[in-house]
C-alpha positions in Angstrom: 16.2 -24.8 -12.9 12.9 -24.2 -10.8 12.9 -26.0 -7.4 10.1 -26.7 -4.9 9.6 -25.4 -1.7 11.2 -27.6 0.4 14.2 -27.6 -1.7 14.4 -24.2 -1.9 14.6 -24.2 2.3 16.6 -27.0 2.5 18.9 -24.4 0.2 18.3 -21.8 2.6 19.3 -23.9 5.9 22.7 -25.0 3.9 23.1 -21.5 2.7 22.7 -20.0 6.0 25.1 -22.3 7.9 28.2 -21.9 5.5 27.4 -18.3 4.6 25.4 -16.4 7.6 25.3 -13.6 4.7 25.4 -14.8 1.0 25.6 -11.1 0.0 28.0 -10.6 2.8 32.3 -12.1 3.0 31.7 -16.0 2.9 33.8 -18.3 5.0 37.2 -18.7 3.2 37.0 -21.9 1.2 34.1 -22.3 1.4 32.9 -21.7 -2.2 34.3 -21.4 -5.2 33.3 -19.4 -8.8 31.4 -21.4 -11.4 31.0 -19.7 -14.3 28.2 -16.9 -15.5 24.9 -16.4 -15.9 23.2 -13.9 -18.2 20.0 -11.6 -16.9 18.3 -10.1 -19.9 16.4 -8.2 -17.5 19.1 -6.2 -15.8 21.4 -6.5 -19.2 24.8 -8.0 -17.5 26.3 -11.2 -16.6 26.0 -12.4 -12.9 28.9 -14.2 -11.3 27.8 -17.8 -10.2 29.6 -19.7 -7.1 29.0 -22.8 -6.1 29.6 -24.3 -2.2 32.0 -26.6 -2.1 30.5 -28.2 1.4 26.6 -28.9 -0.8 27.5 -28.7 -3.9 24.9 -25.9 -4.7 25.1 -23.1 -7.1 24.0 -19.5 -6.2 24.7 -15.4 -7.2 24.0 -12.2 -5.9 20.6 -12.4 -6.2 19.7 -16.0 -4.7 18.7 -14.6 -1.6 17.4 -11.5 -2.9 13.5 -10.7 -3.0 13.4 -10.6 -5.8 15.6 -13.8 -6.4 13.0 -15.7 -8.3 11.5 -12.8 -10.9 11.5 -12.7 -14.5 11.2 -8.8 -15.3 12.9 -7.4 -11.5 13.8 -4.2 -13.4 9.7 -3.1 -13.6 9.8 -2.8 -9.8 11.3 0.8 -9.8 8.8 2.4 -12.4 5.6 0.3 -11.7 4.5 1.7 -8.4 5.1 5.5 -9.9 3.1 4.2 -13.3 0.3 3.0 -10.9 0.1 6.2 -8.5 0.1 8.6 -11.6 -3.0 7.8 -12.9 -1.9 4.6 -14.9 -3.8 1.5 -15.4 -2.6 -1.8 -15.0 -3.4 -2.6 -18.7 -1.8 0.6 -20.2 1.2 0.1 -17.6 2.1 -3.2 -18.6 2.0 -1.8 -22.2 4.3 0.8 -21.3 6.7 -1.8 -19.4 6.3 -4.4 -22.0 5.6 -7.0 -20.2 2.1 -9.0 -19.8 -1.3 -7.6 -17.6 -0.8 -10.9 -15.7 3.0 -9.9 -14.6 1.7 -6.7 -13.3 -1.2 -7.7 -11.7 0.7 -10.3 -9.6 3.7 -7.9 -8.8 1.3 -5.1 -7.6 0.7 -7.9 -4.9 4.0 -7.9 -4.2 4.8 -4.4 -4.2 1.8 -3.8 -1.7 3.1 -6.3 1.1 6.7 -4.1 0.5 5.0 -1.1 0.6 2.9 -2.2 3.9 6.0 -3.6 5.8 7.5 -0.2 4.9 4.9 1.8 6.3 4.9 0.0 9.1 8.5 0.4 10.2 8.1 4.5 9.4 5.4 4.6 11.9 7.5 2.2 14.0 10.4 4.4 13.5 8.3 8.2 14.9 9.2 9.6 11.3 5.4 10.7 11.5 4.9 11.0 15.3 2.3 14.4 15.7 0.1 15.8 17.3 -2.4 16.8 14.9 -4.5 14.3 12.6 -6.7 14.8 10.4 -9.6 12.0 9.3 -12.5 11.2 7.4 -14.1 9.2 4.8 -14.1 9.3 0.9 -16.7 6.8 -1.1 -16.3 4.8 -4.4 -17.7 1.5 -5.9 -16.5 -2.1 -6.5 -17.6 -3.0 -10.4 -21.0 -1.3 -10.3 -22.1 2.0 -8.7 -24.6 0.3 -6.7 -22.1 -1.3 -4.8 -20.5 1.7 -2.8 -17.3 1.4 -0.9 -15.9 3.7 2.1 -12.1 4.5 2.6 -11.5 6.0 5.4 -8.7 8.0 5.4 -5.9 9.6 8.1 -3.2 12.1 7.2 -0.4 14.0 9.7 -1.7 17.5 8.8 1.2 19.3 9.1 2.9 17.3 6.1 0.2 15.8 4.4 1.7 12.3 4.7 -1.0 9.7 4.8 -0.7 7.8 8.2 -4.1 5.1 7.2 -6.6 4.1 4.4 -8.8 1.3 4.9 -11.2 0.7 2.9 -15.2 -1.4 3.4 -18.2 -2.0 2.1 -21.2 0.0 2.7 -24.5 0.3 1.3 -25.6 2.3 -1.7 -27.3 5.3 -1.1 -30.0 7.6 -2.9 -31.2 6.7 -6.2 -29.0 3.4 -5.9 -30.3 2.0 -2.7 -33.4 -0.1 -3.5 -30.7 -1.5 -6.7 -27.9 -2.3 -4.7 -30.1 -3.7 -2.0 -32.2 -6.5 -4.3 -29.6 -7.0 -7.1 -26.5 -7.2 -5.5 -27.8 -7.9 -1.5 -25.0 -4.8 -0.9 -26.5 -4.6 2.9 -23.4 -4.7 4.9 -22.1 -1.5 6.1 -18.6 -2.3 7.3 -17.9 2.0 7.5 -17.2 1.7 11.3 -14.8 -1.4 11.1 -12.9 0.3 8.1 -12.8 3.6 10.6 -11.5 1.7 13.6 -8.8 0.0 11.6 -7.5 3.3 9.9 -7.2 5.4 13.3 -5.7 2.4 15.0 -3.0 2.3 12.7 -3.0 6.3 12.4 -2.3 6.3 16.0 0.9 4.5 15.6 2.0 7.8 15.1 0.2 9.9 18.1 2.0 11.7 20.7 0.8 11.7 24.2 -1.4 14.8 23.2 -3.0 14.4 20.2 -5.8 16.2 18.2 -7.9 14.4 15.7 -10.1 17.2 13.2 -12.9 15.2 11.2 -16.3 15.8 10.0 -19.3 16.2 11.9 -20.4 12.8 11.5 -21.8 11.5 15.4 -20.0 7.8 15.1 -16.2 9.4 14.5 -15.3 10.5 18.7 -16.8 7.5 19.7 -14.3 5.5 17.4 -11.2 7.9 17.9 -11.7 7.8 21.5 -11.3 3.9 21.3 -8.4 3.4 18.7 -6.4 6.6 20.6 -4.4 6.8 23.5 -6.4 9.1 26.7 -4.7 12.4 26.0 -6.6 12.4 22.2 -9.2 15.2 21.8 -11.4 15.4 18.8 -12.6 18.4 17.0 -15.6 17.9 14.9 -15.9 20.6 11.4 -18.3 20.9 8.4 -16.7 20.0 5.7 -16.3 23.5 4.2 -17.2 26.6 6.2 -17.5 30.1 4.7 -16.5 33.3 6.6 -15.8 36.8 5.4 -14.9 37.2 1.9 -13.0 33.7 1.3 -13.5 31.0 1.4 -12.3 28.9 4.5 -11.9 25.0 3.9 -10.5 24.0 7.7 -10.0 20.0 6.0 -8.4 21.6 3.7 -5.3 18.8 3.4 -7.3 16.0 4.3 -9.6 17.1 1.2 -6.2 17.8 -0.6 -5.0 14.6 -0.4 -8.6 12.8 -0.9 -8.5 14.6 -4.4 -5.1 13.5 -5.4 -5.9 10.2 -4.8 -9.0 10.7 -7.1 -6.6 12.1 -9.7 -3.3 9.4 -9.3 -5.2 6.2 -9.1 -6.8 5.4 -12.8 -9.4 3.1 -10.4 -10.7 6.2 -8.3 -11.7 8.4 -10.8 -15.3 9.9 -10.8 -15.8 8.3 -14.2 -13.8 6.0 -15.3 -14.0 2.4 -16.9 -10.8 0.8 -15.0 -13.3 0.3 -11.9 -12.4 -1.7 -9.2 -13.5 -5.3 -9.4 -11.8 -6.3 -5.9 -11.8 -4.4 -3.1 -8.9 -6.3 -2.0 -7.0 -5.2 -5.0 -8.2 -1.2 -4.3 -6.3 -2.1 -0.8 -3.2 -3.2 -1.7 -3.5 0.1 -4.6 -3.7 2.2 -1.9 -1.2 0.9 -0.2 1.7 1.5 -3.0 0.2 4.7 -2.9 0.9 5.3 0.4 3.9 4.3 0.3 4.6 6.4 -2.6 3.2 9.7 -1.3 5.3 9.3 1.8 8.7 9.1 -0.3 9.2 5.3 1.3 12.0 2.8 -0.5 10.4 -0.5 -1.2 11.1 -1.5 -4.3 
């Protein structure tokens, strides 16, 4: 039986004042079993128990999250099927089950995996004092219309702390295209910067030391989204010296490139491009969550 919103909180409000926790030890008398419900999905019968004060029927999973999903047992394997270099198409083949249901539960899995991320950095699980940052470029449906992430790892891990990705404008050969076919003119690289060291600073000590690239824009914008102790240190991208060679971005590049490799919609060539940079968000957000070994599913 499907019910609209304001039944379904009016079935809340009851819930909640005759069981304060339906998964928890219910007031005694207060409800009473009513039979069984099957869930091909997870492949057993689920108790039913109805309140004898409403007249309601619930289970287990009434209050769940995932309370109100038809395939809940794709929520484990998806996010791994997306972050190994799966695309949605060839993922909801593998899951058996329809584009469309994978499609909408990557938006689903992506506000999980952001609250996640959120209460790790809330947490201090990746407090340092050493981050490293810079940008990586891709497109949204053409190559003409180039997209920045900016990116923020804890270097001594390689756990990504921030990727945030905007719209700039095309560059080189695809300038003049991007410019007059697809008015690609906004260059939102500094705002996408600013958001990914503010929320990479969640996780800065008192001291802190921020490596990037040489660009002249980046200690202006760490010294704003960082506490007053934060001092940058500005590389080349690769640096040679002796007779090896001497990458000191090293892990930020590392995990640039394993993004490249693990998300079907990053690749250098590919045809699952991104038609949303919305959608490359919330991607990358699984994927954070993901690399850093969160539970969200």
């Amino acid at each position: 039986m499907r019910y609209a919103r304001a039944d379904l909180d009016l079935k809340r409000q009851a819930l909640a004042q005759v069981f304060p926790d339906v998964l928890g030890a219910p007031k005694a008398g207060t409800m009473a079993l009513h039979g069984t419900e099957l869930t091909k999905s997870l492949g057993h019968r689920l108790a039913r128990y109805q309140c004898k004060v409403c007249g309601r029927t619930f289970s287990n999973r009434t209050e769940s999250d995932d309370a109100r999903q038809h395939r809940p047992d794709i929520n484990k394997l998806l996010p791994r099927l997306l972050c190994s270099g799966v695309t949605m198409r060839r993922a909801a083949w593998i899951l058996a089950c329809s584009y469309n249901t994978v499609r909408a539960r990557s938006a689903w899995l992506a506000d999980r995996a952001r609250l996640a991320h959120r209460e790790a950095l809330a947490a201090g699980e990746h407090d340092t004092s050493y981050i490293q940052f810079d940008e990586m470029q891709t497109f949204e449906h053409a190559a003409a219309k180039a997209l920045t992430i900016a990116v923020a790892i804890r270097w001594k891990t390689g756990k990504l702390l921030a990727a945030r990705v905007g719209r700039i404008p095309a560059n080189g050969h695809l300038a003049e295209l991007g410019k007059t076919k697809y008015g690609w003119t906004t260059n939102e690289s500094a705002a996408a910067c600013k958001a990914a060291l503010t929320l990479a600073g969640q996780a800065a000590k008192p001291e802190v030391t921020v490596a990037c690239d040489r660009a002249t824009t980046y200690p202006g914008l760490v010294a704003s989204a960082f506490p007053a102790g934060v001092s940058v240190v500005p590389y080349k991208s690769r640096s040679f010296g002796g007779s090896a060679d001497f990458d000191p971005l090293f892990k930020l590049n590392h995990a640039c490139a394993k993004i490249r490799a693990d998300l079907a919609c990053m690749a250098r060539k590919t045809w699952a491009t991104t038609k949303k940079r919305e959608k490359l968000q919330d991607r990358l957000d699984i994927y954070i969550a993901v690399n850093n070994g969160y539970s969200f599913t």
